[in-house]
C-alpha positions in Angstrom: -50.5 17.9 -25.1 -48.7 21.0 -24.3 -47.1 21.4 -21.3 -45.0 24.4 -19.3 -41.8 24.9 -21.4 -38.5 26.3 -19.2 -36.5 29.0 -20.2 -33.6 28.0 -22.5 -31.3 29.3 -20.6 -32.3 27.2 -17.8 -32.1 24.2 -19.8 -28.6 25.1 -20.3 -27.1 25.0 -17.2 -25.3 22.0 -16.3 -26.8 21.4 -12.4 -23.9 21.5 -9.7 -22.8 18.2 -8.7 -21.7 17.9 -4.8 -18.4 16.3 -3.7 -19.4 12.4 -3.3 -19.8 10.6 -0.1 -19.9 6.9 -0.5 -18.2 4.8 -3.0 -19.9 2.7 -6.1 -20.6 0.1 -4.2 -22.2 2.0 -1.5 -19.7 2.2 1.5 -18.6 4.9 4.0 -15.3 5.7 3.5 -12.9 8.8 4.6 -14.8 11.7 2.9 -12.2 14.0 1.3 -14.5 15.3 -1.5 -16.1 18.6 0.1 -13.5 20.2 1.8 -15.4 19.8 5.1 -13.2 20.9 8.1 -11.5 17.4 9.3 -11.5 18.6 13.3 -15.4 18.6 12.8 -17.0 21.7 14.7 -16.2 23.8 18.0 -17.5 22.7 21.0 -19.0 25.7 21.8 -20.6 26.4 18.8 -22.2 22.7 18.9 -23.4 23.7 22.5 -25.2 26.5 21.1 -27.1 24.8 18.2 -28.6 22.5 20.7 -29.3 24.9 23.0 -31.7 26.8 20.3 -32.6 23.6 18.5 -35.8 23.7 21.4 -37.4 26.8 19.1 -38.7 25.1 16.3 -41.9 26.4 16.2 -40.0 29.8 15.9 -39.2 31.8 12.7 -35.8 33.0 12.2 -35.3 35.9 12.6 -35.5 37.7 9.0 -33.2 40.5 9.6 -30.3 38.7 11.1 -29.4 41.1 13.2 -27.5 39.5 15.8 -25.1 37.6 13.8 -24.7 40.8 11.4 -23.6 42.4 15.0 -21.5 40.2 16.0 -20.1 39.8 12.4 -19.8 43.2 12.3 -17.9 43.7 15.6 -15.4 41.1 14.5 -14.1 42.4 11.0 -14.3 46.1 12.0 -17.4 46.0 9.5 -20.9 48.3 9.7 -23.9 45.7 10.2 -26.4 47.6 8.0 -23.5 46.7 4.9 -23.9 42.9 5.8 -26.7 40.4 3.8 -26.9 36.6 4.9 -27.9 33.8 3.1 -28.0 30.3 2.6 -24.5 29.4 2.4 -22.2 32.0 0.8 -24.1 29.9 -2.8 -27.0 32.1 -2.4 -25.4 35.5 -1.7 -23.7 34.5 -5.3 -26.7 33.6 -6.9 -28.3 37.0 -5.5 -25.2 39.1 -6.9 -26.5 37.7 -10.5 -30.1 38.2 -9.9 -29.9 41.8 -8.8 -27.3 42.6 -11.2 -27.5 40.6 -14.2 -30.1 39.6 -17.1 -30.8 38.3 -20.2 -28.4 39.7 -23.0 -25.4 40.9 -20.4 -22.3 38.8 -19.4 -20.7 37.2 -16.4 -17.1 36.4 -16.4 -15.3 34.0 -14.2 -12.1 32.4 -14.8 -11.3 29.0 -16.2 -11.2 26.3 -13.9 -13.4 28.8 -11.1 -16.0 27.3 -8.9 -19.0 25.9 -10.8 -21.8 28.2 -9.0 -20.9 31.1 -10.9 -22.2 29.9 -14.6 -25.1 28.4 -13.0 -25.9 31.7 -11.1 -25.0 33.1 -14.6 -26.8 31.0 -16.8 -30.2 31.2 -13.4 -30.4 34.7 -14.5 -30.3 34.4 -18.8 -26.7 36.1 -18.6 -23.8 34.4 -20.9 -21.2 33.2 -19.1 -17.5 34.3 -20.5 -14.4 32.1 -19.1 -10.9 33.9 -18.9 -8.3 32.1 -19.5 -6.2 30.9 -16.4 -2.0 31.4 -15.9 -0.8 27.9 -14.8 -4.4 27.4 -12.9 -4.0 30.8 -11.8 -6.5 33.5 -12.2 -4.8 35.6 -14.8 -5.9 39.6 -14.2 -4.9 41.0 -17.9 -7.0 37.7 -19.4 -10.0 38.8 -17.2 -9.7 42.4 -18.5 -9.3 41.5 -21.9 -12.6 39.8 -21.9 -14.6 42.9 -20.7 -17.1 44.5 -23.1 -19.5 46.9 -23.1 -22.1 43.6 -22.1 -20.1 42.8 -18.7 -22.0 43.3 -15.7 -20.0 40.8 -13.4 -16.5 39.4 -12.4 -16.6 36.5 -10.2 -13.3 35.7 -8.8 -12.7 33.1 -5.9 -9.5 33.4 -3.7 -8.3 31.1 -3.0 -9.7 29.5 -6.0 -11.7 26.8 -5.7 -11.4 24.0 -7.2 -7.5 24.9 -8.0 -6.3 26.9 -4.2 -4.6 28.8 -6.3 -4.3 32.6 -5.0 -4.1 36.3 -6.2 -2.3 38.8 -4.2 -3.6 41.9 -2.9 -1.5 43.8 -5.8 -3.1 41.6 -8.4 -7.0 42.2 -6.9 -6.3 46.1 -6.4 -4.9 45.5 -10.8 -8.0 43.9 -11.6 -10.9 46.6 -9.4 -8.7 49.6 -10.9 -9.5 48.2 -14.8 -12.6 47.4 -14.5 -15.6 49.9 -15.0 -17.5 51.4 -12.2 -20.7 49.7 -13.3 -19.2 45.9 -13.5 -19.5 44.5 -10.1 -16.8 42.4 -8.8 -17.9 39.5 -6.2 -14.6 38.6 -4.1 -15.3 35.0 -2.9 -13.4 34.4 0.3 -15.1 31.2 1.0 -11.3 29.6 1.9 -9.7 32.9 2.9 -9.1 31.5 6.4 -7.0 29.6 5.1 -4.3 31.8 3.7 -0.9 31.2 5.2 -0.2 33.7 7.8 -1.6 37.0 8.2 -1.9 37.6 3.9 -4.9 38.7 2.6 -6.0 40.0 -0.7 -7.5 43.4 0.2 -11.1 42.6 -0.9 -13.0 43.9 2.5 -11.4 46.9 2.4 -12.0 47.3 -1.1 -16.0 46.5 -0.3 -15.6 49.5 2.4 -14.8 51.6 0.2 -16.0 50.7 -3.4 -19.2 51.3 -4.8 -18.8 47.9 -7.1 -17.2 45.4 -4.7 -19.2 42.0 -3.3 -17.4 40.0 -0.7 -18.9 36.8 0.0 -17.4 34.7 3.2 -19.1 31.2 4.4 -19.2 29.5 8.0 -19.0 25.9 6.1 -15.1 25.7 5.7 -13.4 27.1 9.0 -15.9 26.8 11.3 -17.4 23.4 10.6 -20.7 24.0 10.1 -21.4 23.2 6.6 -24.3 21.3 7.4 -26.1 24.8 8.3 -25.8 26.3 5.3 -24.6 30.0 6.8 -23.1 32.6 4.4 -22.6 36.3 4.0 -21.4 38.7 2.3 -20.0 43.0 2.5 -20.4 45.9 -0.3 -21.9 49.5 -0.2 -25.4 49.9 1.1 -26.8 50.5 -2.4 -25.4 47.1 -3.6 -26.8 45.4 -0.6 -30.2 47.1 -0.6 -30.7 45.7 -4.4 -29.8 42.0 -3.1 -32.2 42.4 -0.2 -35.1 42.6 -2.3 -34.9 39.2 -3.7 -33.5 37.6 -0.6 -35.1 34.7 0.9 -36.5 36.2 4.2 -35.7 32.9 6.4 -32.6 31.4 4.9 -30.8 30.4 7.6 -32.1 28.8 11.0 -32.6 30.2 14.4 -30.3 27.3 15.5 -27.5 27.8 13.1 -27.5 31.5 14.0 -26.4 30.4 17.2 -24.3 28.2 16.4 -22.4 30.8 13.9 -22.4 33.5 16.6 -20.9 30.8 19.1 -18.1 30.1 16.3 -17.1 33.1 15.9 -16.1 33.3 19.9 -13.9 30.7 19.9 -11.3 31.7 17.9 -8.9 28.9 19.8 -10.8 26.3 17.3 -9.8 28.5 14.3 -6.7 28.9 15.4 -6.2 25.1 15.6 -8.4 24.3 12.6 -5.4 26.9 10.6 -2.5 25.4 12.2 -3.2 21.9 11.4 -4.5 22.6 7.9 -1.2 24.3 7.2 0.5 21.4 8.7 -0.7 19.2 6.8 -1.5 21.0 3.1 2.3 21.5 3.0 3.5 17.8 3.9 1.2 16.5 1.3 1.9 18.8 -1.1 5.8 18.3 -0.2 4.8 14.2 -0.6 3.2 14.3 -4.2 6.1 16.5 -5.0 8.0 13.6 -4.2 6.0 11.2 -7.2 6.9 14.2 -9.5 9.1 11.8 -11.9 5.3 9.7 -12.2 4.0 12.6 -13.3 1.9 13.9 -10.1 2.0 17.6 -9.4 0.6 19.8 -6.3 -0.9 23.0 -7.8 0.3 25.7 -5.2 -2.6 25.8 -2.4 -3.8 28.3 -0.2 -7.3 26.5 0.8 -8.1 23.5 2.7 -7.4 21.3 -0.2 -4.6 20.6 -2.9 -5.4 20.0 -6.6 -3.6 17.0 -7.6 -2.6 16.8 -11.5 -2.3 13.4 -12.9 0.3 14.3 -16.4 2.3 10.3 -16.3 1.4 7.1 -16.9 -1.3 7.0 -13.9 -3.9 8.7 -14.6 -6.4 11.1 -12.5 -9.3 8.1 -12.9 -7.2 5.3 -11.8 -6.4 7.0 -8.9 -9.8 8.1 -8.5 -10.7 4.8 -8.1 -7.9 3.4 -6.4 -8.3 6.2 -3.7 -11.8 4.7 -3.5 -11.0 0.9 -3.1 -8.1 2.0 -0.6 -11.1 3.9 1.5 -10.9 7.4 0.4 -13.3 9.7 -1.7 -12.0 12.6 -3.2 -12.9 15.1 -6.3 -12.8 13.8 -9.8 -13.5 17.1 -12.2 -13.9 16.3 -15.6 -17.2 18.1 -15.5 -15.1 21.6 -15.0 -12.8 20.4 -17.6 -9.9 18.8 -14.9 -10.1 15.1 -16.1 -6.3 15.2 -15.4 -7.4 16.4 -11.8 -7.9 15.3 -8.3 -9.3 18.0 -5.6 -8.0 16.4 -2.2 -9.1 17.5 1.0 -6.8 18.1 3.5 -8.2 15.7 6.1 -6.7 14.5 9.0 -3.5 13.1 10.1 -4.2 9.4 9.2 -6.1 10.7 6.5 -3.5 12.3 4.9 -1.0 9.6 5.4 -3.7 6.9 3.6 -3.9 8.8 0.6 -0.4 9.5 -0.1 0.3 5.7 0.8 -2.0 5.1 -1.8 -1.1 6.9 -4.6 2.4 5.5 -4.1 1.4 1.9 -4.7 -0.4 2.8 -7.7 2.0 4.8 -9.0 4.4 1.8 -8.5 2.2 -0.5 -10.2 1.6 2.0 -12.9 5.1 1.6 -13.9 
């Protein structure tokens, strides 16, 4: 009996495989997989969700207006440039759809966050992967791959899963190489995140670009992964293309509220910053420190710190051992990383655990 047959494309795609939260044998453990925010959510902005969780009967509403306000009146940004979606996953996945299709290409660079192939792949594009510097995103490697077939450059900075960072020269390198009709999506999901005042330029590129997609996310910062609340900044033609296939009611009337009351209290990102820098830099200084084992800190600018495995212990062991001590963290074979752990900086005591842990297995290991 025949039966509905999928595109091949589709079949193709590898589906994306969230951070873990318990271990093999089922427990709850410290959760350092997802890079969630460790100091949880602000106040405030949990106030708010309760206080318009009593509107369920209610639609959201479809144009978003108040957050793109408020958004807007933030960065210095015009509200009508502004899309929403689901997370900053579906503003990716509606860059490909309005701008991609069967036969044209997508690049991203090796070691980049997962999304983009599959919102490559969603769409019948072929993926092309630029080779990386040291983990790095490489500029001249991303321009060497462009042909006459590129329609997309997806670049996350800092790059997830490596935190790895390109400066404001090296993004201004890459938009001034690249045609006028290649779009490039800028994804800032961990640009809070960048020590001090640094950033890469990408917003003001969007302002003024035709071809430039920022995406940002309230997940990382802000807390509030568990509302699924993205967005994203270009020209009004690029966002008027992504409107038309965009999910009317993709984020709630509850989250909205609780996104709006996030970005007021800026006293929760300051603290959130503070103590991820903190922290990021005494664990990278610690695995530093179990460099003669063979353990190296790729360079971070995110909320997490990619941990190489190149000695005698290897990136499974520790996997695992990290799990019986009572810590889950990122094991990414599947993006071709088996020598790689992606650590979330958690908290205090968090932190601590896991660097006390990989020093007794590195000690056993020799």
């Amino acid at each position: 009996m025949s039966a509905p047959e999928p595109k091949p494309w589709i079949m193709a795609i590898a589906p994306y495989v969230p951070g873990r939260s318990t271990t093999d044998d089922g427990r709850k453990v410290a959760k350092l997989s997802s890079n969630e925010n460790p100091l949880g959510t602000s106040q405030k902005a949990r106030d708010a969700f309760l206080t318009a969780s009593t509107n369920l009967e209610r639609y959201p509403d479809a144009s978003g207006s108040e957050l793109r306000e408020v958004l807007a009146a933030k960065h210095g940004l015009d509200p009508a440039r502004i899309i929403y979606g689901n997370g900053s996953d579906e503003v990716l996945h509606l860059a490909a759809g309005a701008f991609a299709g069967p036969g044209d290409e997508v690049i991203f660079v090796k070691y980049g966050f997962a999304v983009y192939e599959i919102a490559a792949r969603r769409v019948g594009a072929v993926p092309v992967i630029a080779p990386d510097n040291d983990y790095a995103t490489d500029v001249d490697a991303i321009l060497a791959c462009v042909t006459d077939k590129t329609k997309i450059v997806y670049i996350a900075n800092p790059n997830n899963p490596t935190g790895t960072y390109a400066s404001r020269e090296e993004i201004a390198r890459l938009h001034a190489g690249l045609r006028n009709d290649i779009l490039l999506v800028l994804d800032h999901a961990y640009a809070e995140y960048i020590e001090g005042d640094a950033e890469d330029g990408g917003m003001a590129l969007a302002e003024t670009a035709s071809n430039v997609l920022v995406t940002r996310t309230f997940s990382k910062m802000y807390g509030l992964a568990a509302e699924r609340i993205g967005w994203g900044y270009a020209s009004p033609e690029i966002i008027a293309a992504m409107h038309r296939i965009r999910l009317p009611f993709s984020i709630t009337i509850a989250g909205t509220a609780a996104a709006v009351a996030a970005l007021g209290d800026q006293d929760f990102v300051a603290h959130t910053k503070a103590h991820n820098a903190e922290w990021r830099a005494w664990f990278s200084a610690e695995i530093a420190k179990m460099g003669n084992a063979g353990l190296r800190a790729v360079p971070s600018q995110a909320n997490f710190v990619l941990v190489l495995f190149e000695g005698a212990l290897t990136a499974e062991a520790a996997y695992k051992g990290l799990m019986d001590a009572g810590y889950i963290v990122r094991w990414l074979p599947g993006q071709g990383l088996p020598h790689g752990l992606r650590i979330t900086v958690g908290t205090e005591d968090e932190c601590r655990g896991v660097i006390a842990a990989l020093r007794a297995m590195v000690a056993k290991a020799d």
